[in-house]
C-alpha positions as a printed NumPy array, in Angstrom:
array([[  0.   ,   0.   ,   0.   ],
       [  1.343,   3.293,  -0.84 ],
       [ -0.892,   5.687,   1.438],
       [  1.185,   5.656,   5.248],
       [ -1.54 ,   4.866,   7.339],
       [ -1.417,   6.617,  11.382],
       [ -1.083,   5.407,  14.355],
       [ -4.334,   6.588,  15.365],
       [ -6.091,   5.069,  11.917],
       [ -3.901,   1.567,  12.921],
       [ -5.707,   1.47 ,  16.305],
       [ -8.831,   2.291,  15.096],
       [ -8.364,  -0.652,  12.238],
       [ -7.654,  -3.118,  14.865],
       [-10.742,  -2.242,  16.813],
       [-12.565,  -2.834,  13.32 ],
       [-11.054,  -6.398,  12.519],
       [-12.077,  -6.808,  16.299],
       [-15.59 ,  -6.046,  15.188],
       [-15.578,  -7.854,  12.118],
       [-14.303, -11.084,  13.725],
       [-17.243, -10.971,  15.821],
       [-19.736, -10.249,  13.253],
       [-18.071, -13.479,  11.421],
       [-18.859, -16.109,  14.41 ],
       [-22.789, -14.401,  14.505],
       [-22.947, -15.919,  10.891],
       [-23.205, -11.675,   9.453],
       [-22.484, -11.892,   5.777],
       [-22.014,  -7.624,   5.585],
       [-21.598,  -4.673,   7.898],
       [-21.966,  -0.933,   7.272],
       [-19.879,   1.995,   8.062],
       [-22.94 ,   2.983,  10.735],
       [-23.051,  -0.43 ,  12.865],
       [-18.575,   0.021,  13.513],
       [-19.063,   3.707,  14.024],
       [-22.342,   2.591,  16.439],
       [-20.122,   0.305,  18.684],
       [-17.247,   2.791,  18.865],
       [-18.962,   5.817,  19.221],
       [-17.839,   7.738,  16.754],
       [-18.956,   9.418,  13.511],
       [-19.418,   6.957,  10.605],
       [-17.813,   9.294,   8.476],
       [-14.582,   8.48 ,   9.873],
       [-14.96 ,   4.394,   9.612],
       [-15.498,   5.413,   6.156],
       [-12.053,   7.406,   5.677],
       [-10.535,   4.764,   7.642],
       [-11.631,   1.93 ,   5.048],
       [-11.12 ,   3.896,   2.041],
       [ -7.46 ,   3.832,   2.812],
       [ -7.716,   0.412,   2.327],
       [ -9.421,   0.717,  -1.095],
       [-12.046,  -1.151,  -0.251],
       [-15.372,  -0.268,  -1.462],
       [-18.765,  -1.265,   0.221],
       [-22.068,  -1.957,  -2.068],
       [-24.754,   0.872,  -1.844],
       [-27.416,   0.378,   1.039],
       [-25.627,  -3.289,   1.902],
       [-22.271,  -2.308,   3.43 ],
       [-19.322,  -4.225,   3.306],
       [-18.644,  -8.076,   2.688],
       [-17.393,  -8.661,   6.291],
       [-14.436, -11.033,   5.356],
       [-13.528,  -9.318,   2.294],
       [-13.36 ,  -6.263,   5.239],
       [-11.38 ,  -8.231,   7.643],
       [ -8.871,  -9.798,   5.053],
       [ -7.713,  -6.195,   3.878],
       [ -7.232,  -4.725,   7.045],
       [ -4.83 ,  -7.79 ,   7.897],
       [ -3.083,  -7.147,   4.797],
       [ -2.891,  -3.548,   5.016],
       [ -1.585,  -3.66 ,   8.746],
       [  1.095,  -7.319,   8.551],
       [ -0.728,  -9.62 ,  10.408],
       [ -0.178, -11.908,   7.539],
       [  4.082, -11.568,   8.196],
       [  4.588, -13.363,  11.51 ],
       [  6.751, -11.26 ,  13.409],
       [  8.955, -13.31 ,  16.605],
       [  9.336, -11.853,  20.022],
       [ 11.026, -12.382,  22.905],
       [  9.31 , -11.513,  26.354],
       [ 12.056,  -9.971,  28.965],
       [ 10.628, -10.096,  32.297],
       [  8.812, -13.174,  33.905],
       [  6.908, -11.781,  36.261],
       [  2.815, -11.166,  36.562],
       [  2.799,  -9.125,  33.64 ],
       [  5.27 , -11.074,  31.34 ],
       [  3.298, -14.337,  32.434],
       [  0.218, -12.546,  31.219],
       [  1.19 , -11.664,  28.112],
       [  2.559, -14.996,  27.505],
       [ -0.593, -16.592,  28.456],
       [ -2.37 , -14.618,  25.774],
       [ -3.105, -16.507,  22.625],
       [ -4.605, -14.198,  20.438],
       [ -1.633, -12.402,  20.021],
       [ -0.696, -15.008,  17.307],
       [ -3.868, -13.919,  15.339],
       [ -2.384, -10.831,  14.613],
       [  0.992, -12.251,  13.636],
       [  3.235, -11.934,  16.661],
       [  4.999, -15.359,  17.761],
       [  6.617, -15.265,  21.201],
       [  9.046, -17.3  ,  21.277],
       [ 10.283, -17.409,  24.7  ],
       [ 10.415, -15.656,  28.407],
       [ 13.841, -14.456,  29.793],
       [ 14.683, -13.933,  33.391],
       [ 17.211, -13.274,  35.895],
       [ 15.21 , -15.469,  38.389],
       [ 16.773, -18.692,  39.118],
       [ 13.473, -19.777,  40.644],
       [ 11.736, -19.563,  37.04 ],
       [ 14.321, -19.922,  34.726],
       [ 13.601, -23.811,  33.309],
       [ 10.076, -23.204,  33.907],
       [  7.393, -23.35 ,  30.953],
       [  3.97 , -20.648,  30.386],
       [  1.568, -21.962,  28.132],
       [  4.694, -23.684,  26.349],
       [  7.217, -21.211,  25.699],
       [ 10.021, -21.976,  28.319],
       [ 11.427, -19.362,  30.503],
       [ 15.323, -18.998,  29.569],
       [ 18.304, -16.771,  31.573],
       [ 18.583, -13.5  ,  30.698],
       [ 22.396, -14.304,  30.032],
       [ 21.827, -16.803,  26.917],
       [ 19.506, -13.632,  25.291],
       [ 22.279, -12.656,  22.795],
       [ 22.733, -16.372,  21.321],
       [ 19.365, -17.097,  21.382],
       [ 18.788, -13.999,  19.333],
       [ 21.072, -14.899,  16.823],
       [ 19.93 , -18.386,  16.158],
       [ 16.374, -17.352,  15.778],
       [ 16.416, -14.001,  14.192],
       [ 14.171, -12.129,  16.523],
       [ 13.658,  -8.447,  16.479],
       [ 10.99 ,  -7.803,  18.996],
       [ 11.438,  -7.606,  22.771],
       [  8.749,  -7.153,  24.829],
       [ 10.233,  -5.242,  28.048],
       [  8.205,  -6.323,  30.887],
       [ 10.391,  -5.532,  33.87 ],
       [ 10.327,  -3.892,  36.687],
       [ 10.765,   0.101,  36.255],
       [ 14.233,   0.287,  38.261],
       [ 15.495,  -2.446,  35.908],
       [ 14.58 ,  -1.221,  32.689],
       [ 17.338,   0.853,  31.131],
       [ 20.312,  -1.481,  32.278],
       [ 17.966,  -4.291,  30.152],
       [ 17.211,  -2.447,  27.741],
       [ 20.901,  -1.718,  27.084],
       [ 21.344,  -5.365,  27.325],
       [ 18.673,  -5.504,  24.407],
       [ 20.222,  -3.411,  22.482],
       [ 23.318,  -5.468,  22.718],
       [ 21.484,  -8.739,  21.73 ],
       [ 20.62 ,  -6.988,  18.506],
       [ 17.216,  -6.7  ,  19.017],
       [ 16.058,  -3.661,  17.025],
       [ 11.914,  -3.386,  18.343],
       [ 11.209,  -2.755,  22.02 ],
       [  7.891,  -2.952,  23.201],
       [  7.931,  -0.954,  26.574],
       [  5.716,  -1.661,  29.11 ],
       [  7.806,  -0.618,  32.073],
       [  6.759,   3.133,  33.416],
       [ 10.007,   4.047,  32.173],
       [ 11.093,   5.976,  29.624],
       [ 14.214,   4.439,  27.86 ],
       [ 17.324,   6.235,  26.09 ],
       [ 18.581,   3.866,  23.556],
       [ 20.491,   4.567,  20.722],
       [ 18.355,   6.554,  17.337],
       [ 18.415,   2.807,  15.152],
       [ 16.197,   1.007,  18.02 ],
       [ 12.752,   1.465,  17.977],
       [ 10.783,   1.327,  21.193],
       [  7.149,   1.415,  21.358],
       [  6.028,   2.787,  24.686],
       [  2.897,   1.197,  26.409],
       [  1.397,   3.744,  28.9  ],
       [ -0.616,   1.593,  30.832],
       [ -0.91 ,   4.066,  33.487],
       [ -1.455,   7.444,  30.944],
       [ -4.077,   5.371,  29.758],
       [ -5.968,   4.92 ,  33.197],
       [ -5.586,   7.995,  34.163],
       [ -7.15 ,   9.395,  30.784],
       [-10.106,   6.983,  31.088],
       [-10.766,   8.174,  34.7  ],
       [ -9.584,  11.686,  33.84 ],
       [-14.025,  12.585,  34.288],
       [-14.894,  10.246,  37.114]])
């Protein structure tokens, strides 16, 4: 696709394919613009700009063919390349994460846990086995993986995230309340759980 498509637009998409995937286990053959903007609350007008970027075009009166819909959105967005990833951190949130299946749906594999924990390391969550921190480097190399998701806690995150960066790992995924300096070639992807609450209970 030649259009760049936001990062707002890519989180709206997701909560579309979302949509659509439920709308394909009810047996729904077509959706319209209206019923996504509906569940969302938002204007229709902008499910329409966000689908157009897709160059996908509904029938008049019908809507959209639902997996026709859901197919170009996981083309647009990747979900068809599987991307691998390691998880660096197993504690309650790392184990989470790893627990979470539908991750592979949108074409993220995790491969692994590392740890520092003696305790866990050797262990297994939902069948990805929990390695030492110290073997990340040659484990990165024999698999090829770009992705780490940082999951530690916030007074250990820069020291392993300059281990990271060491490994060759090029993608963080950030969900320590930290914010990282690493050098301008890594990417890190920060995951404000916390800016999040807080703007969801900004009104309470």
């Amino acid at each position: 696709m030649d259009k760049k498509i936001s990062e707002k637009v890519i989180n709206r998409l997701t909560l579309y394919h979302c949509i659509l995937q439920d709308f394909i286990s009810k047996g729904n053959e077509y959706i319209s613009s209206k019923q996504i903007a509906t569940l969302l609350k938002i204007d229709d007008s902008q499910v329409r700009k966000d689908i157009n970027l897709l160059n996908n075009s509904g029938k008049s009166r019908v809507g959209y063919i639902v997996k026709e819909l859901k197919k170009s959105i996981e083309t647009n967005l990747g979900f068809a390349k599987t991307k691998k990833a390691y998880i660096i951190g197993a504690g309650n949130l790392g184990m989470a994460l790893a627990k979470y299946d539908n991750f592979t749906s949108y074409g993220l594999n995790i491969i692994s846990l590392f740890d520092n924990d003696k305790s866990k390391i050797g262990g297994e969550i939902n069948n990805k086995t929990i390695l030492n921190i110290e073997d990340l480097p040659k484990f990165t190399k024999e698999h090829g993986v770009e992705i780490a998701i940082l999951t530690v806690p916030g007074q250990h995150a820069q020291e392993t995230a300059d281990y990271i960066v060491k490994s060759n790992i090029k993608y963080i995924w950030n969900f320590t309340p930290t914010v990282l300096d690493v050098p301008e070639d890594i990417q890190v992807w920060n995951e404000n759980l916390m800016g999040n609450f807080l703007q969801f209970t900004y009104n309470i």
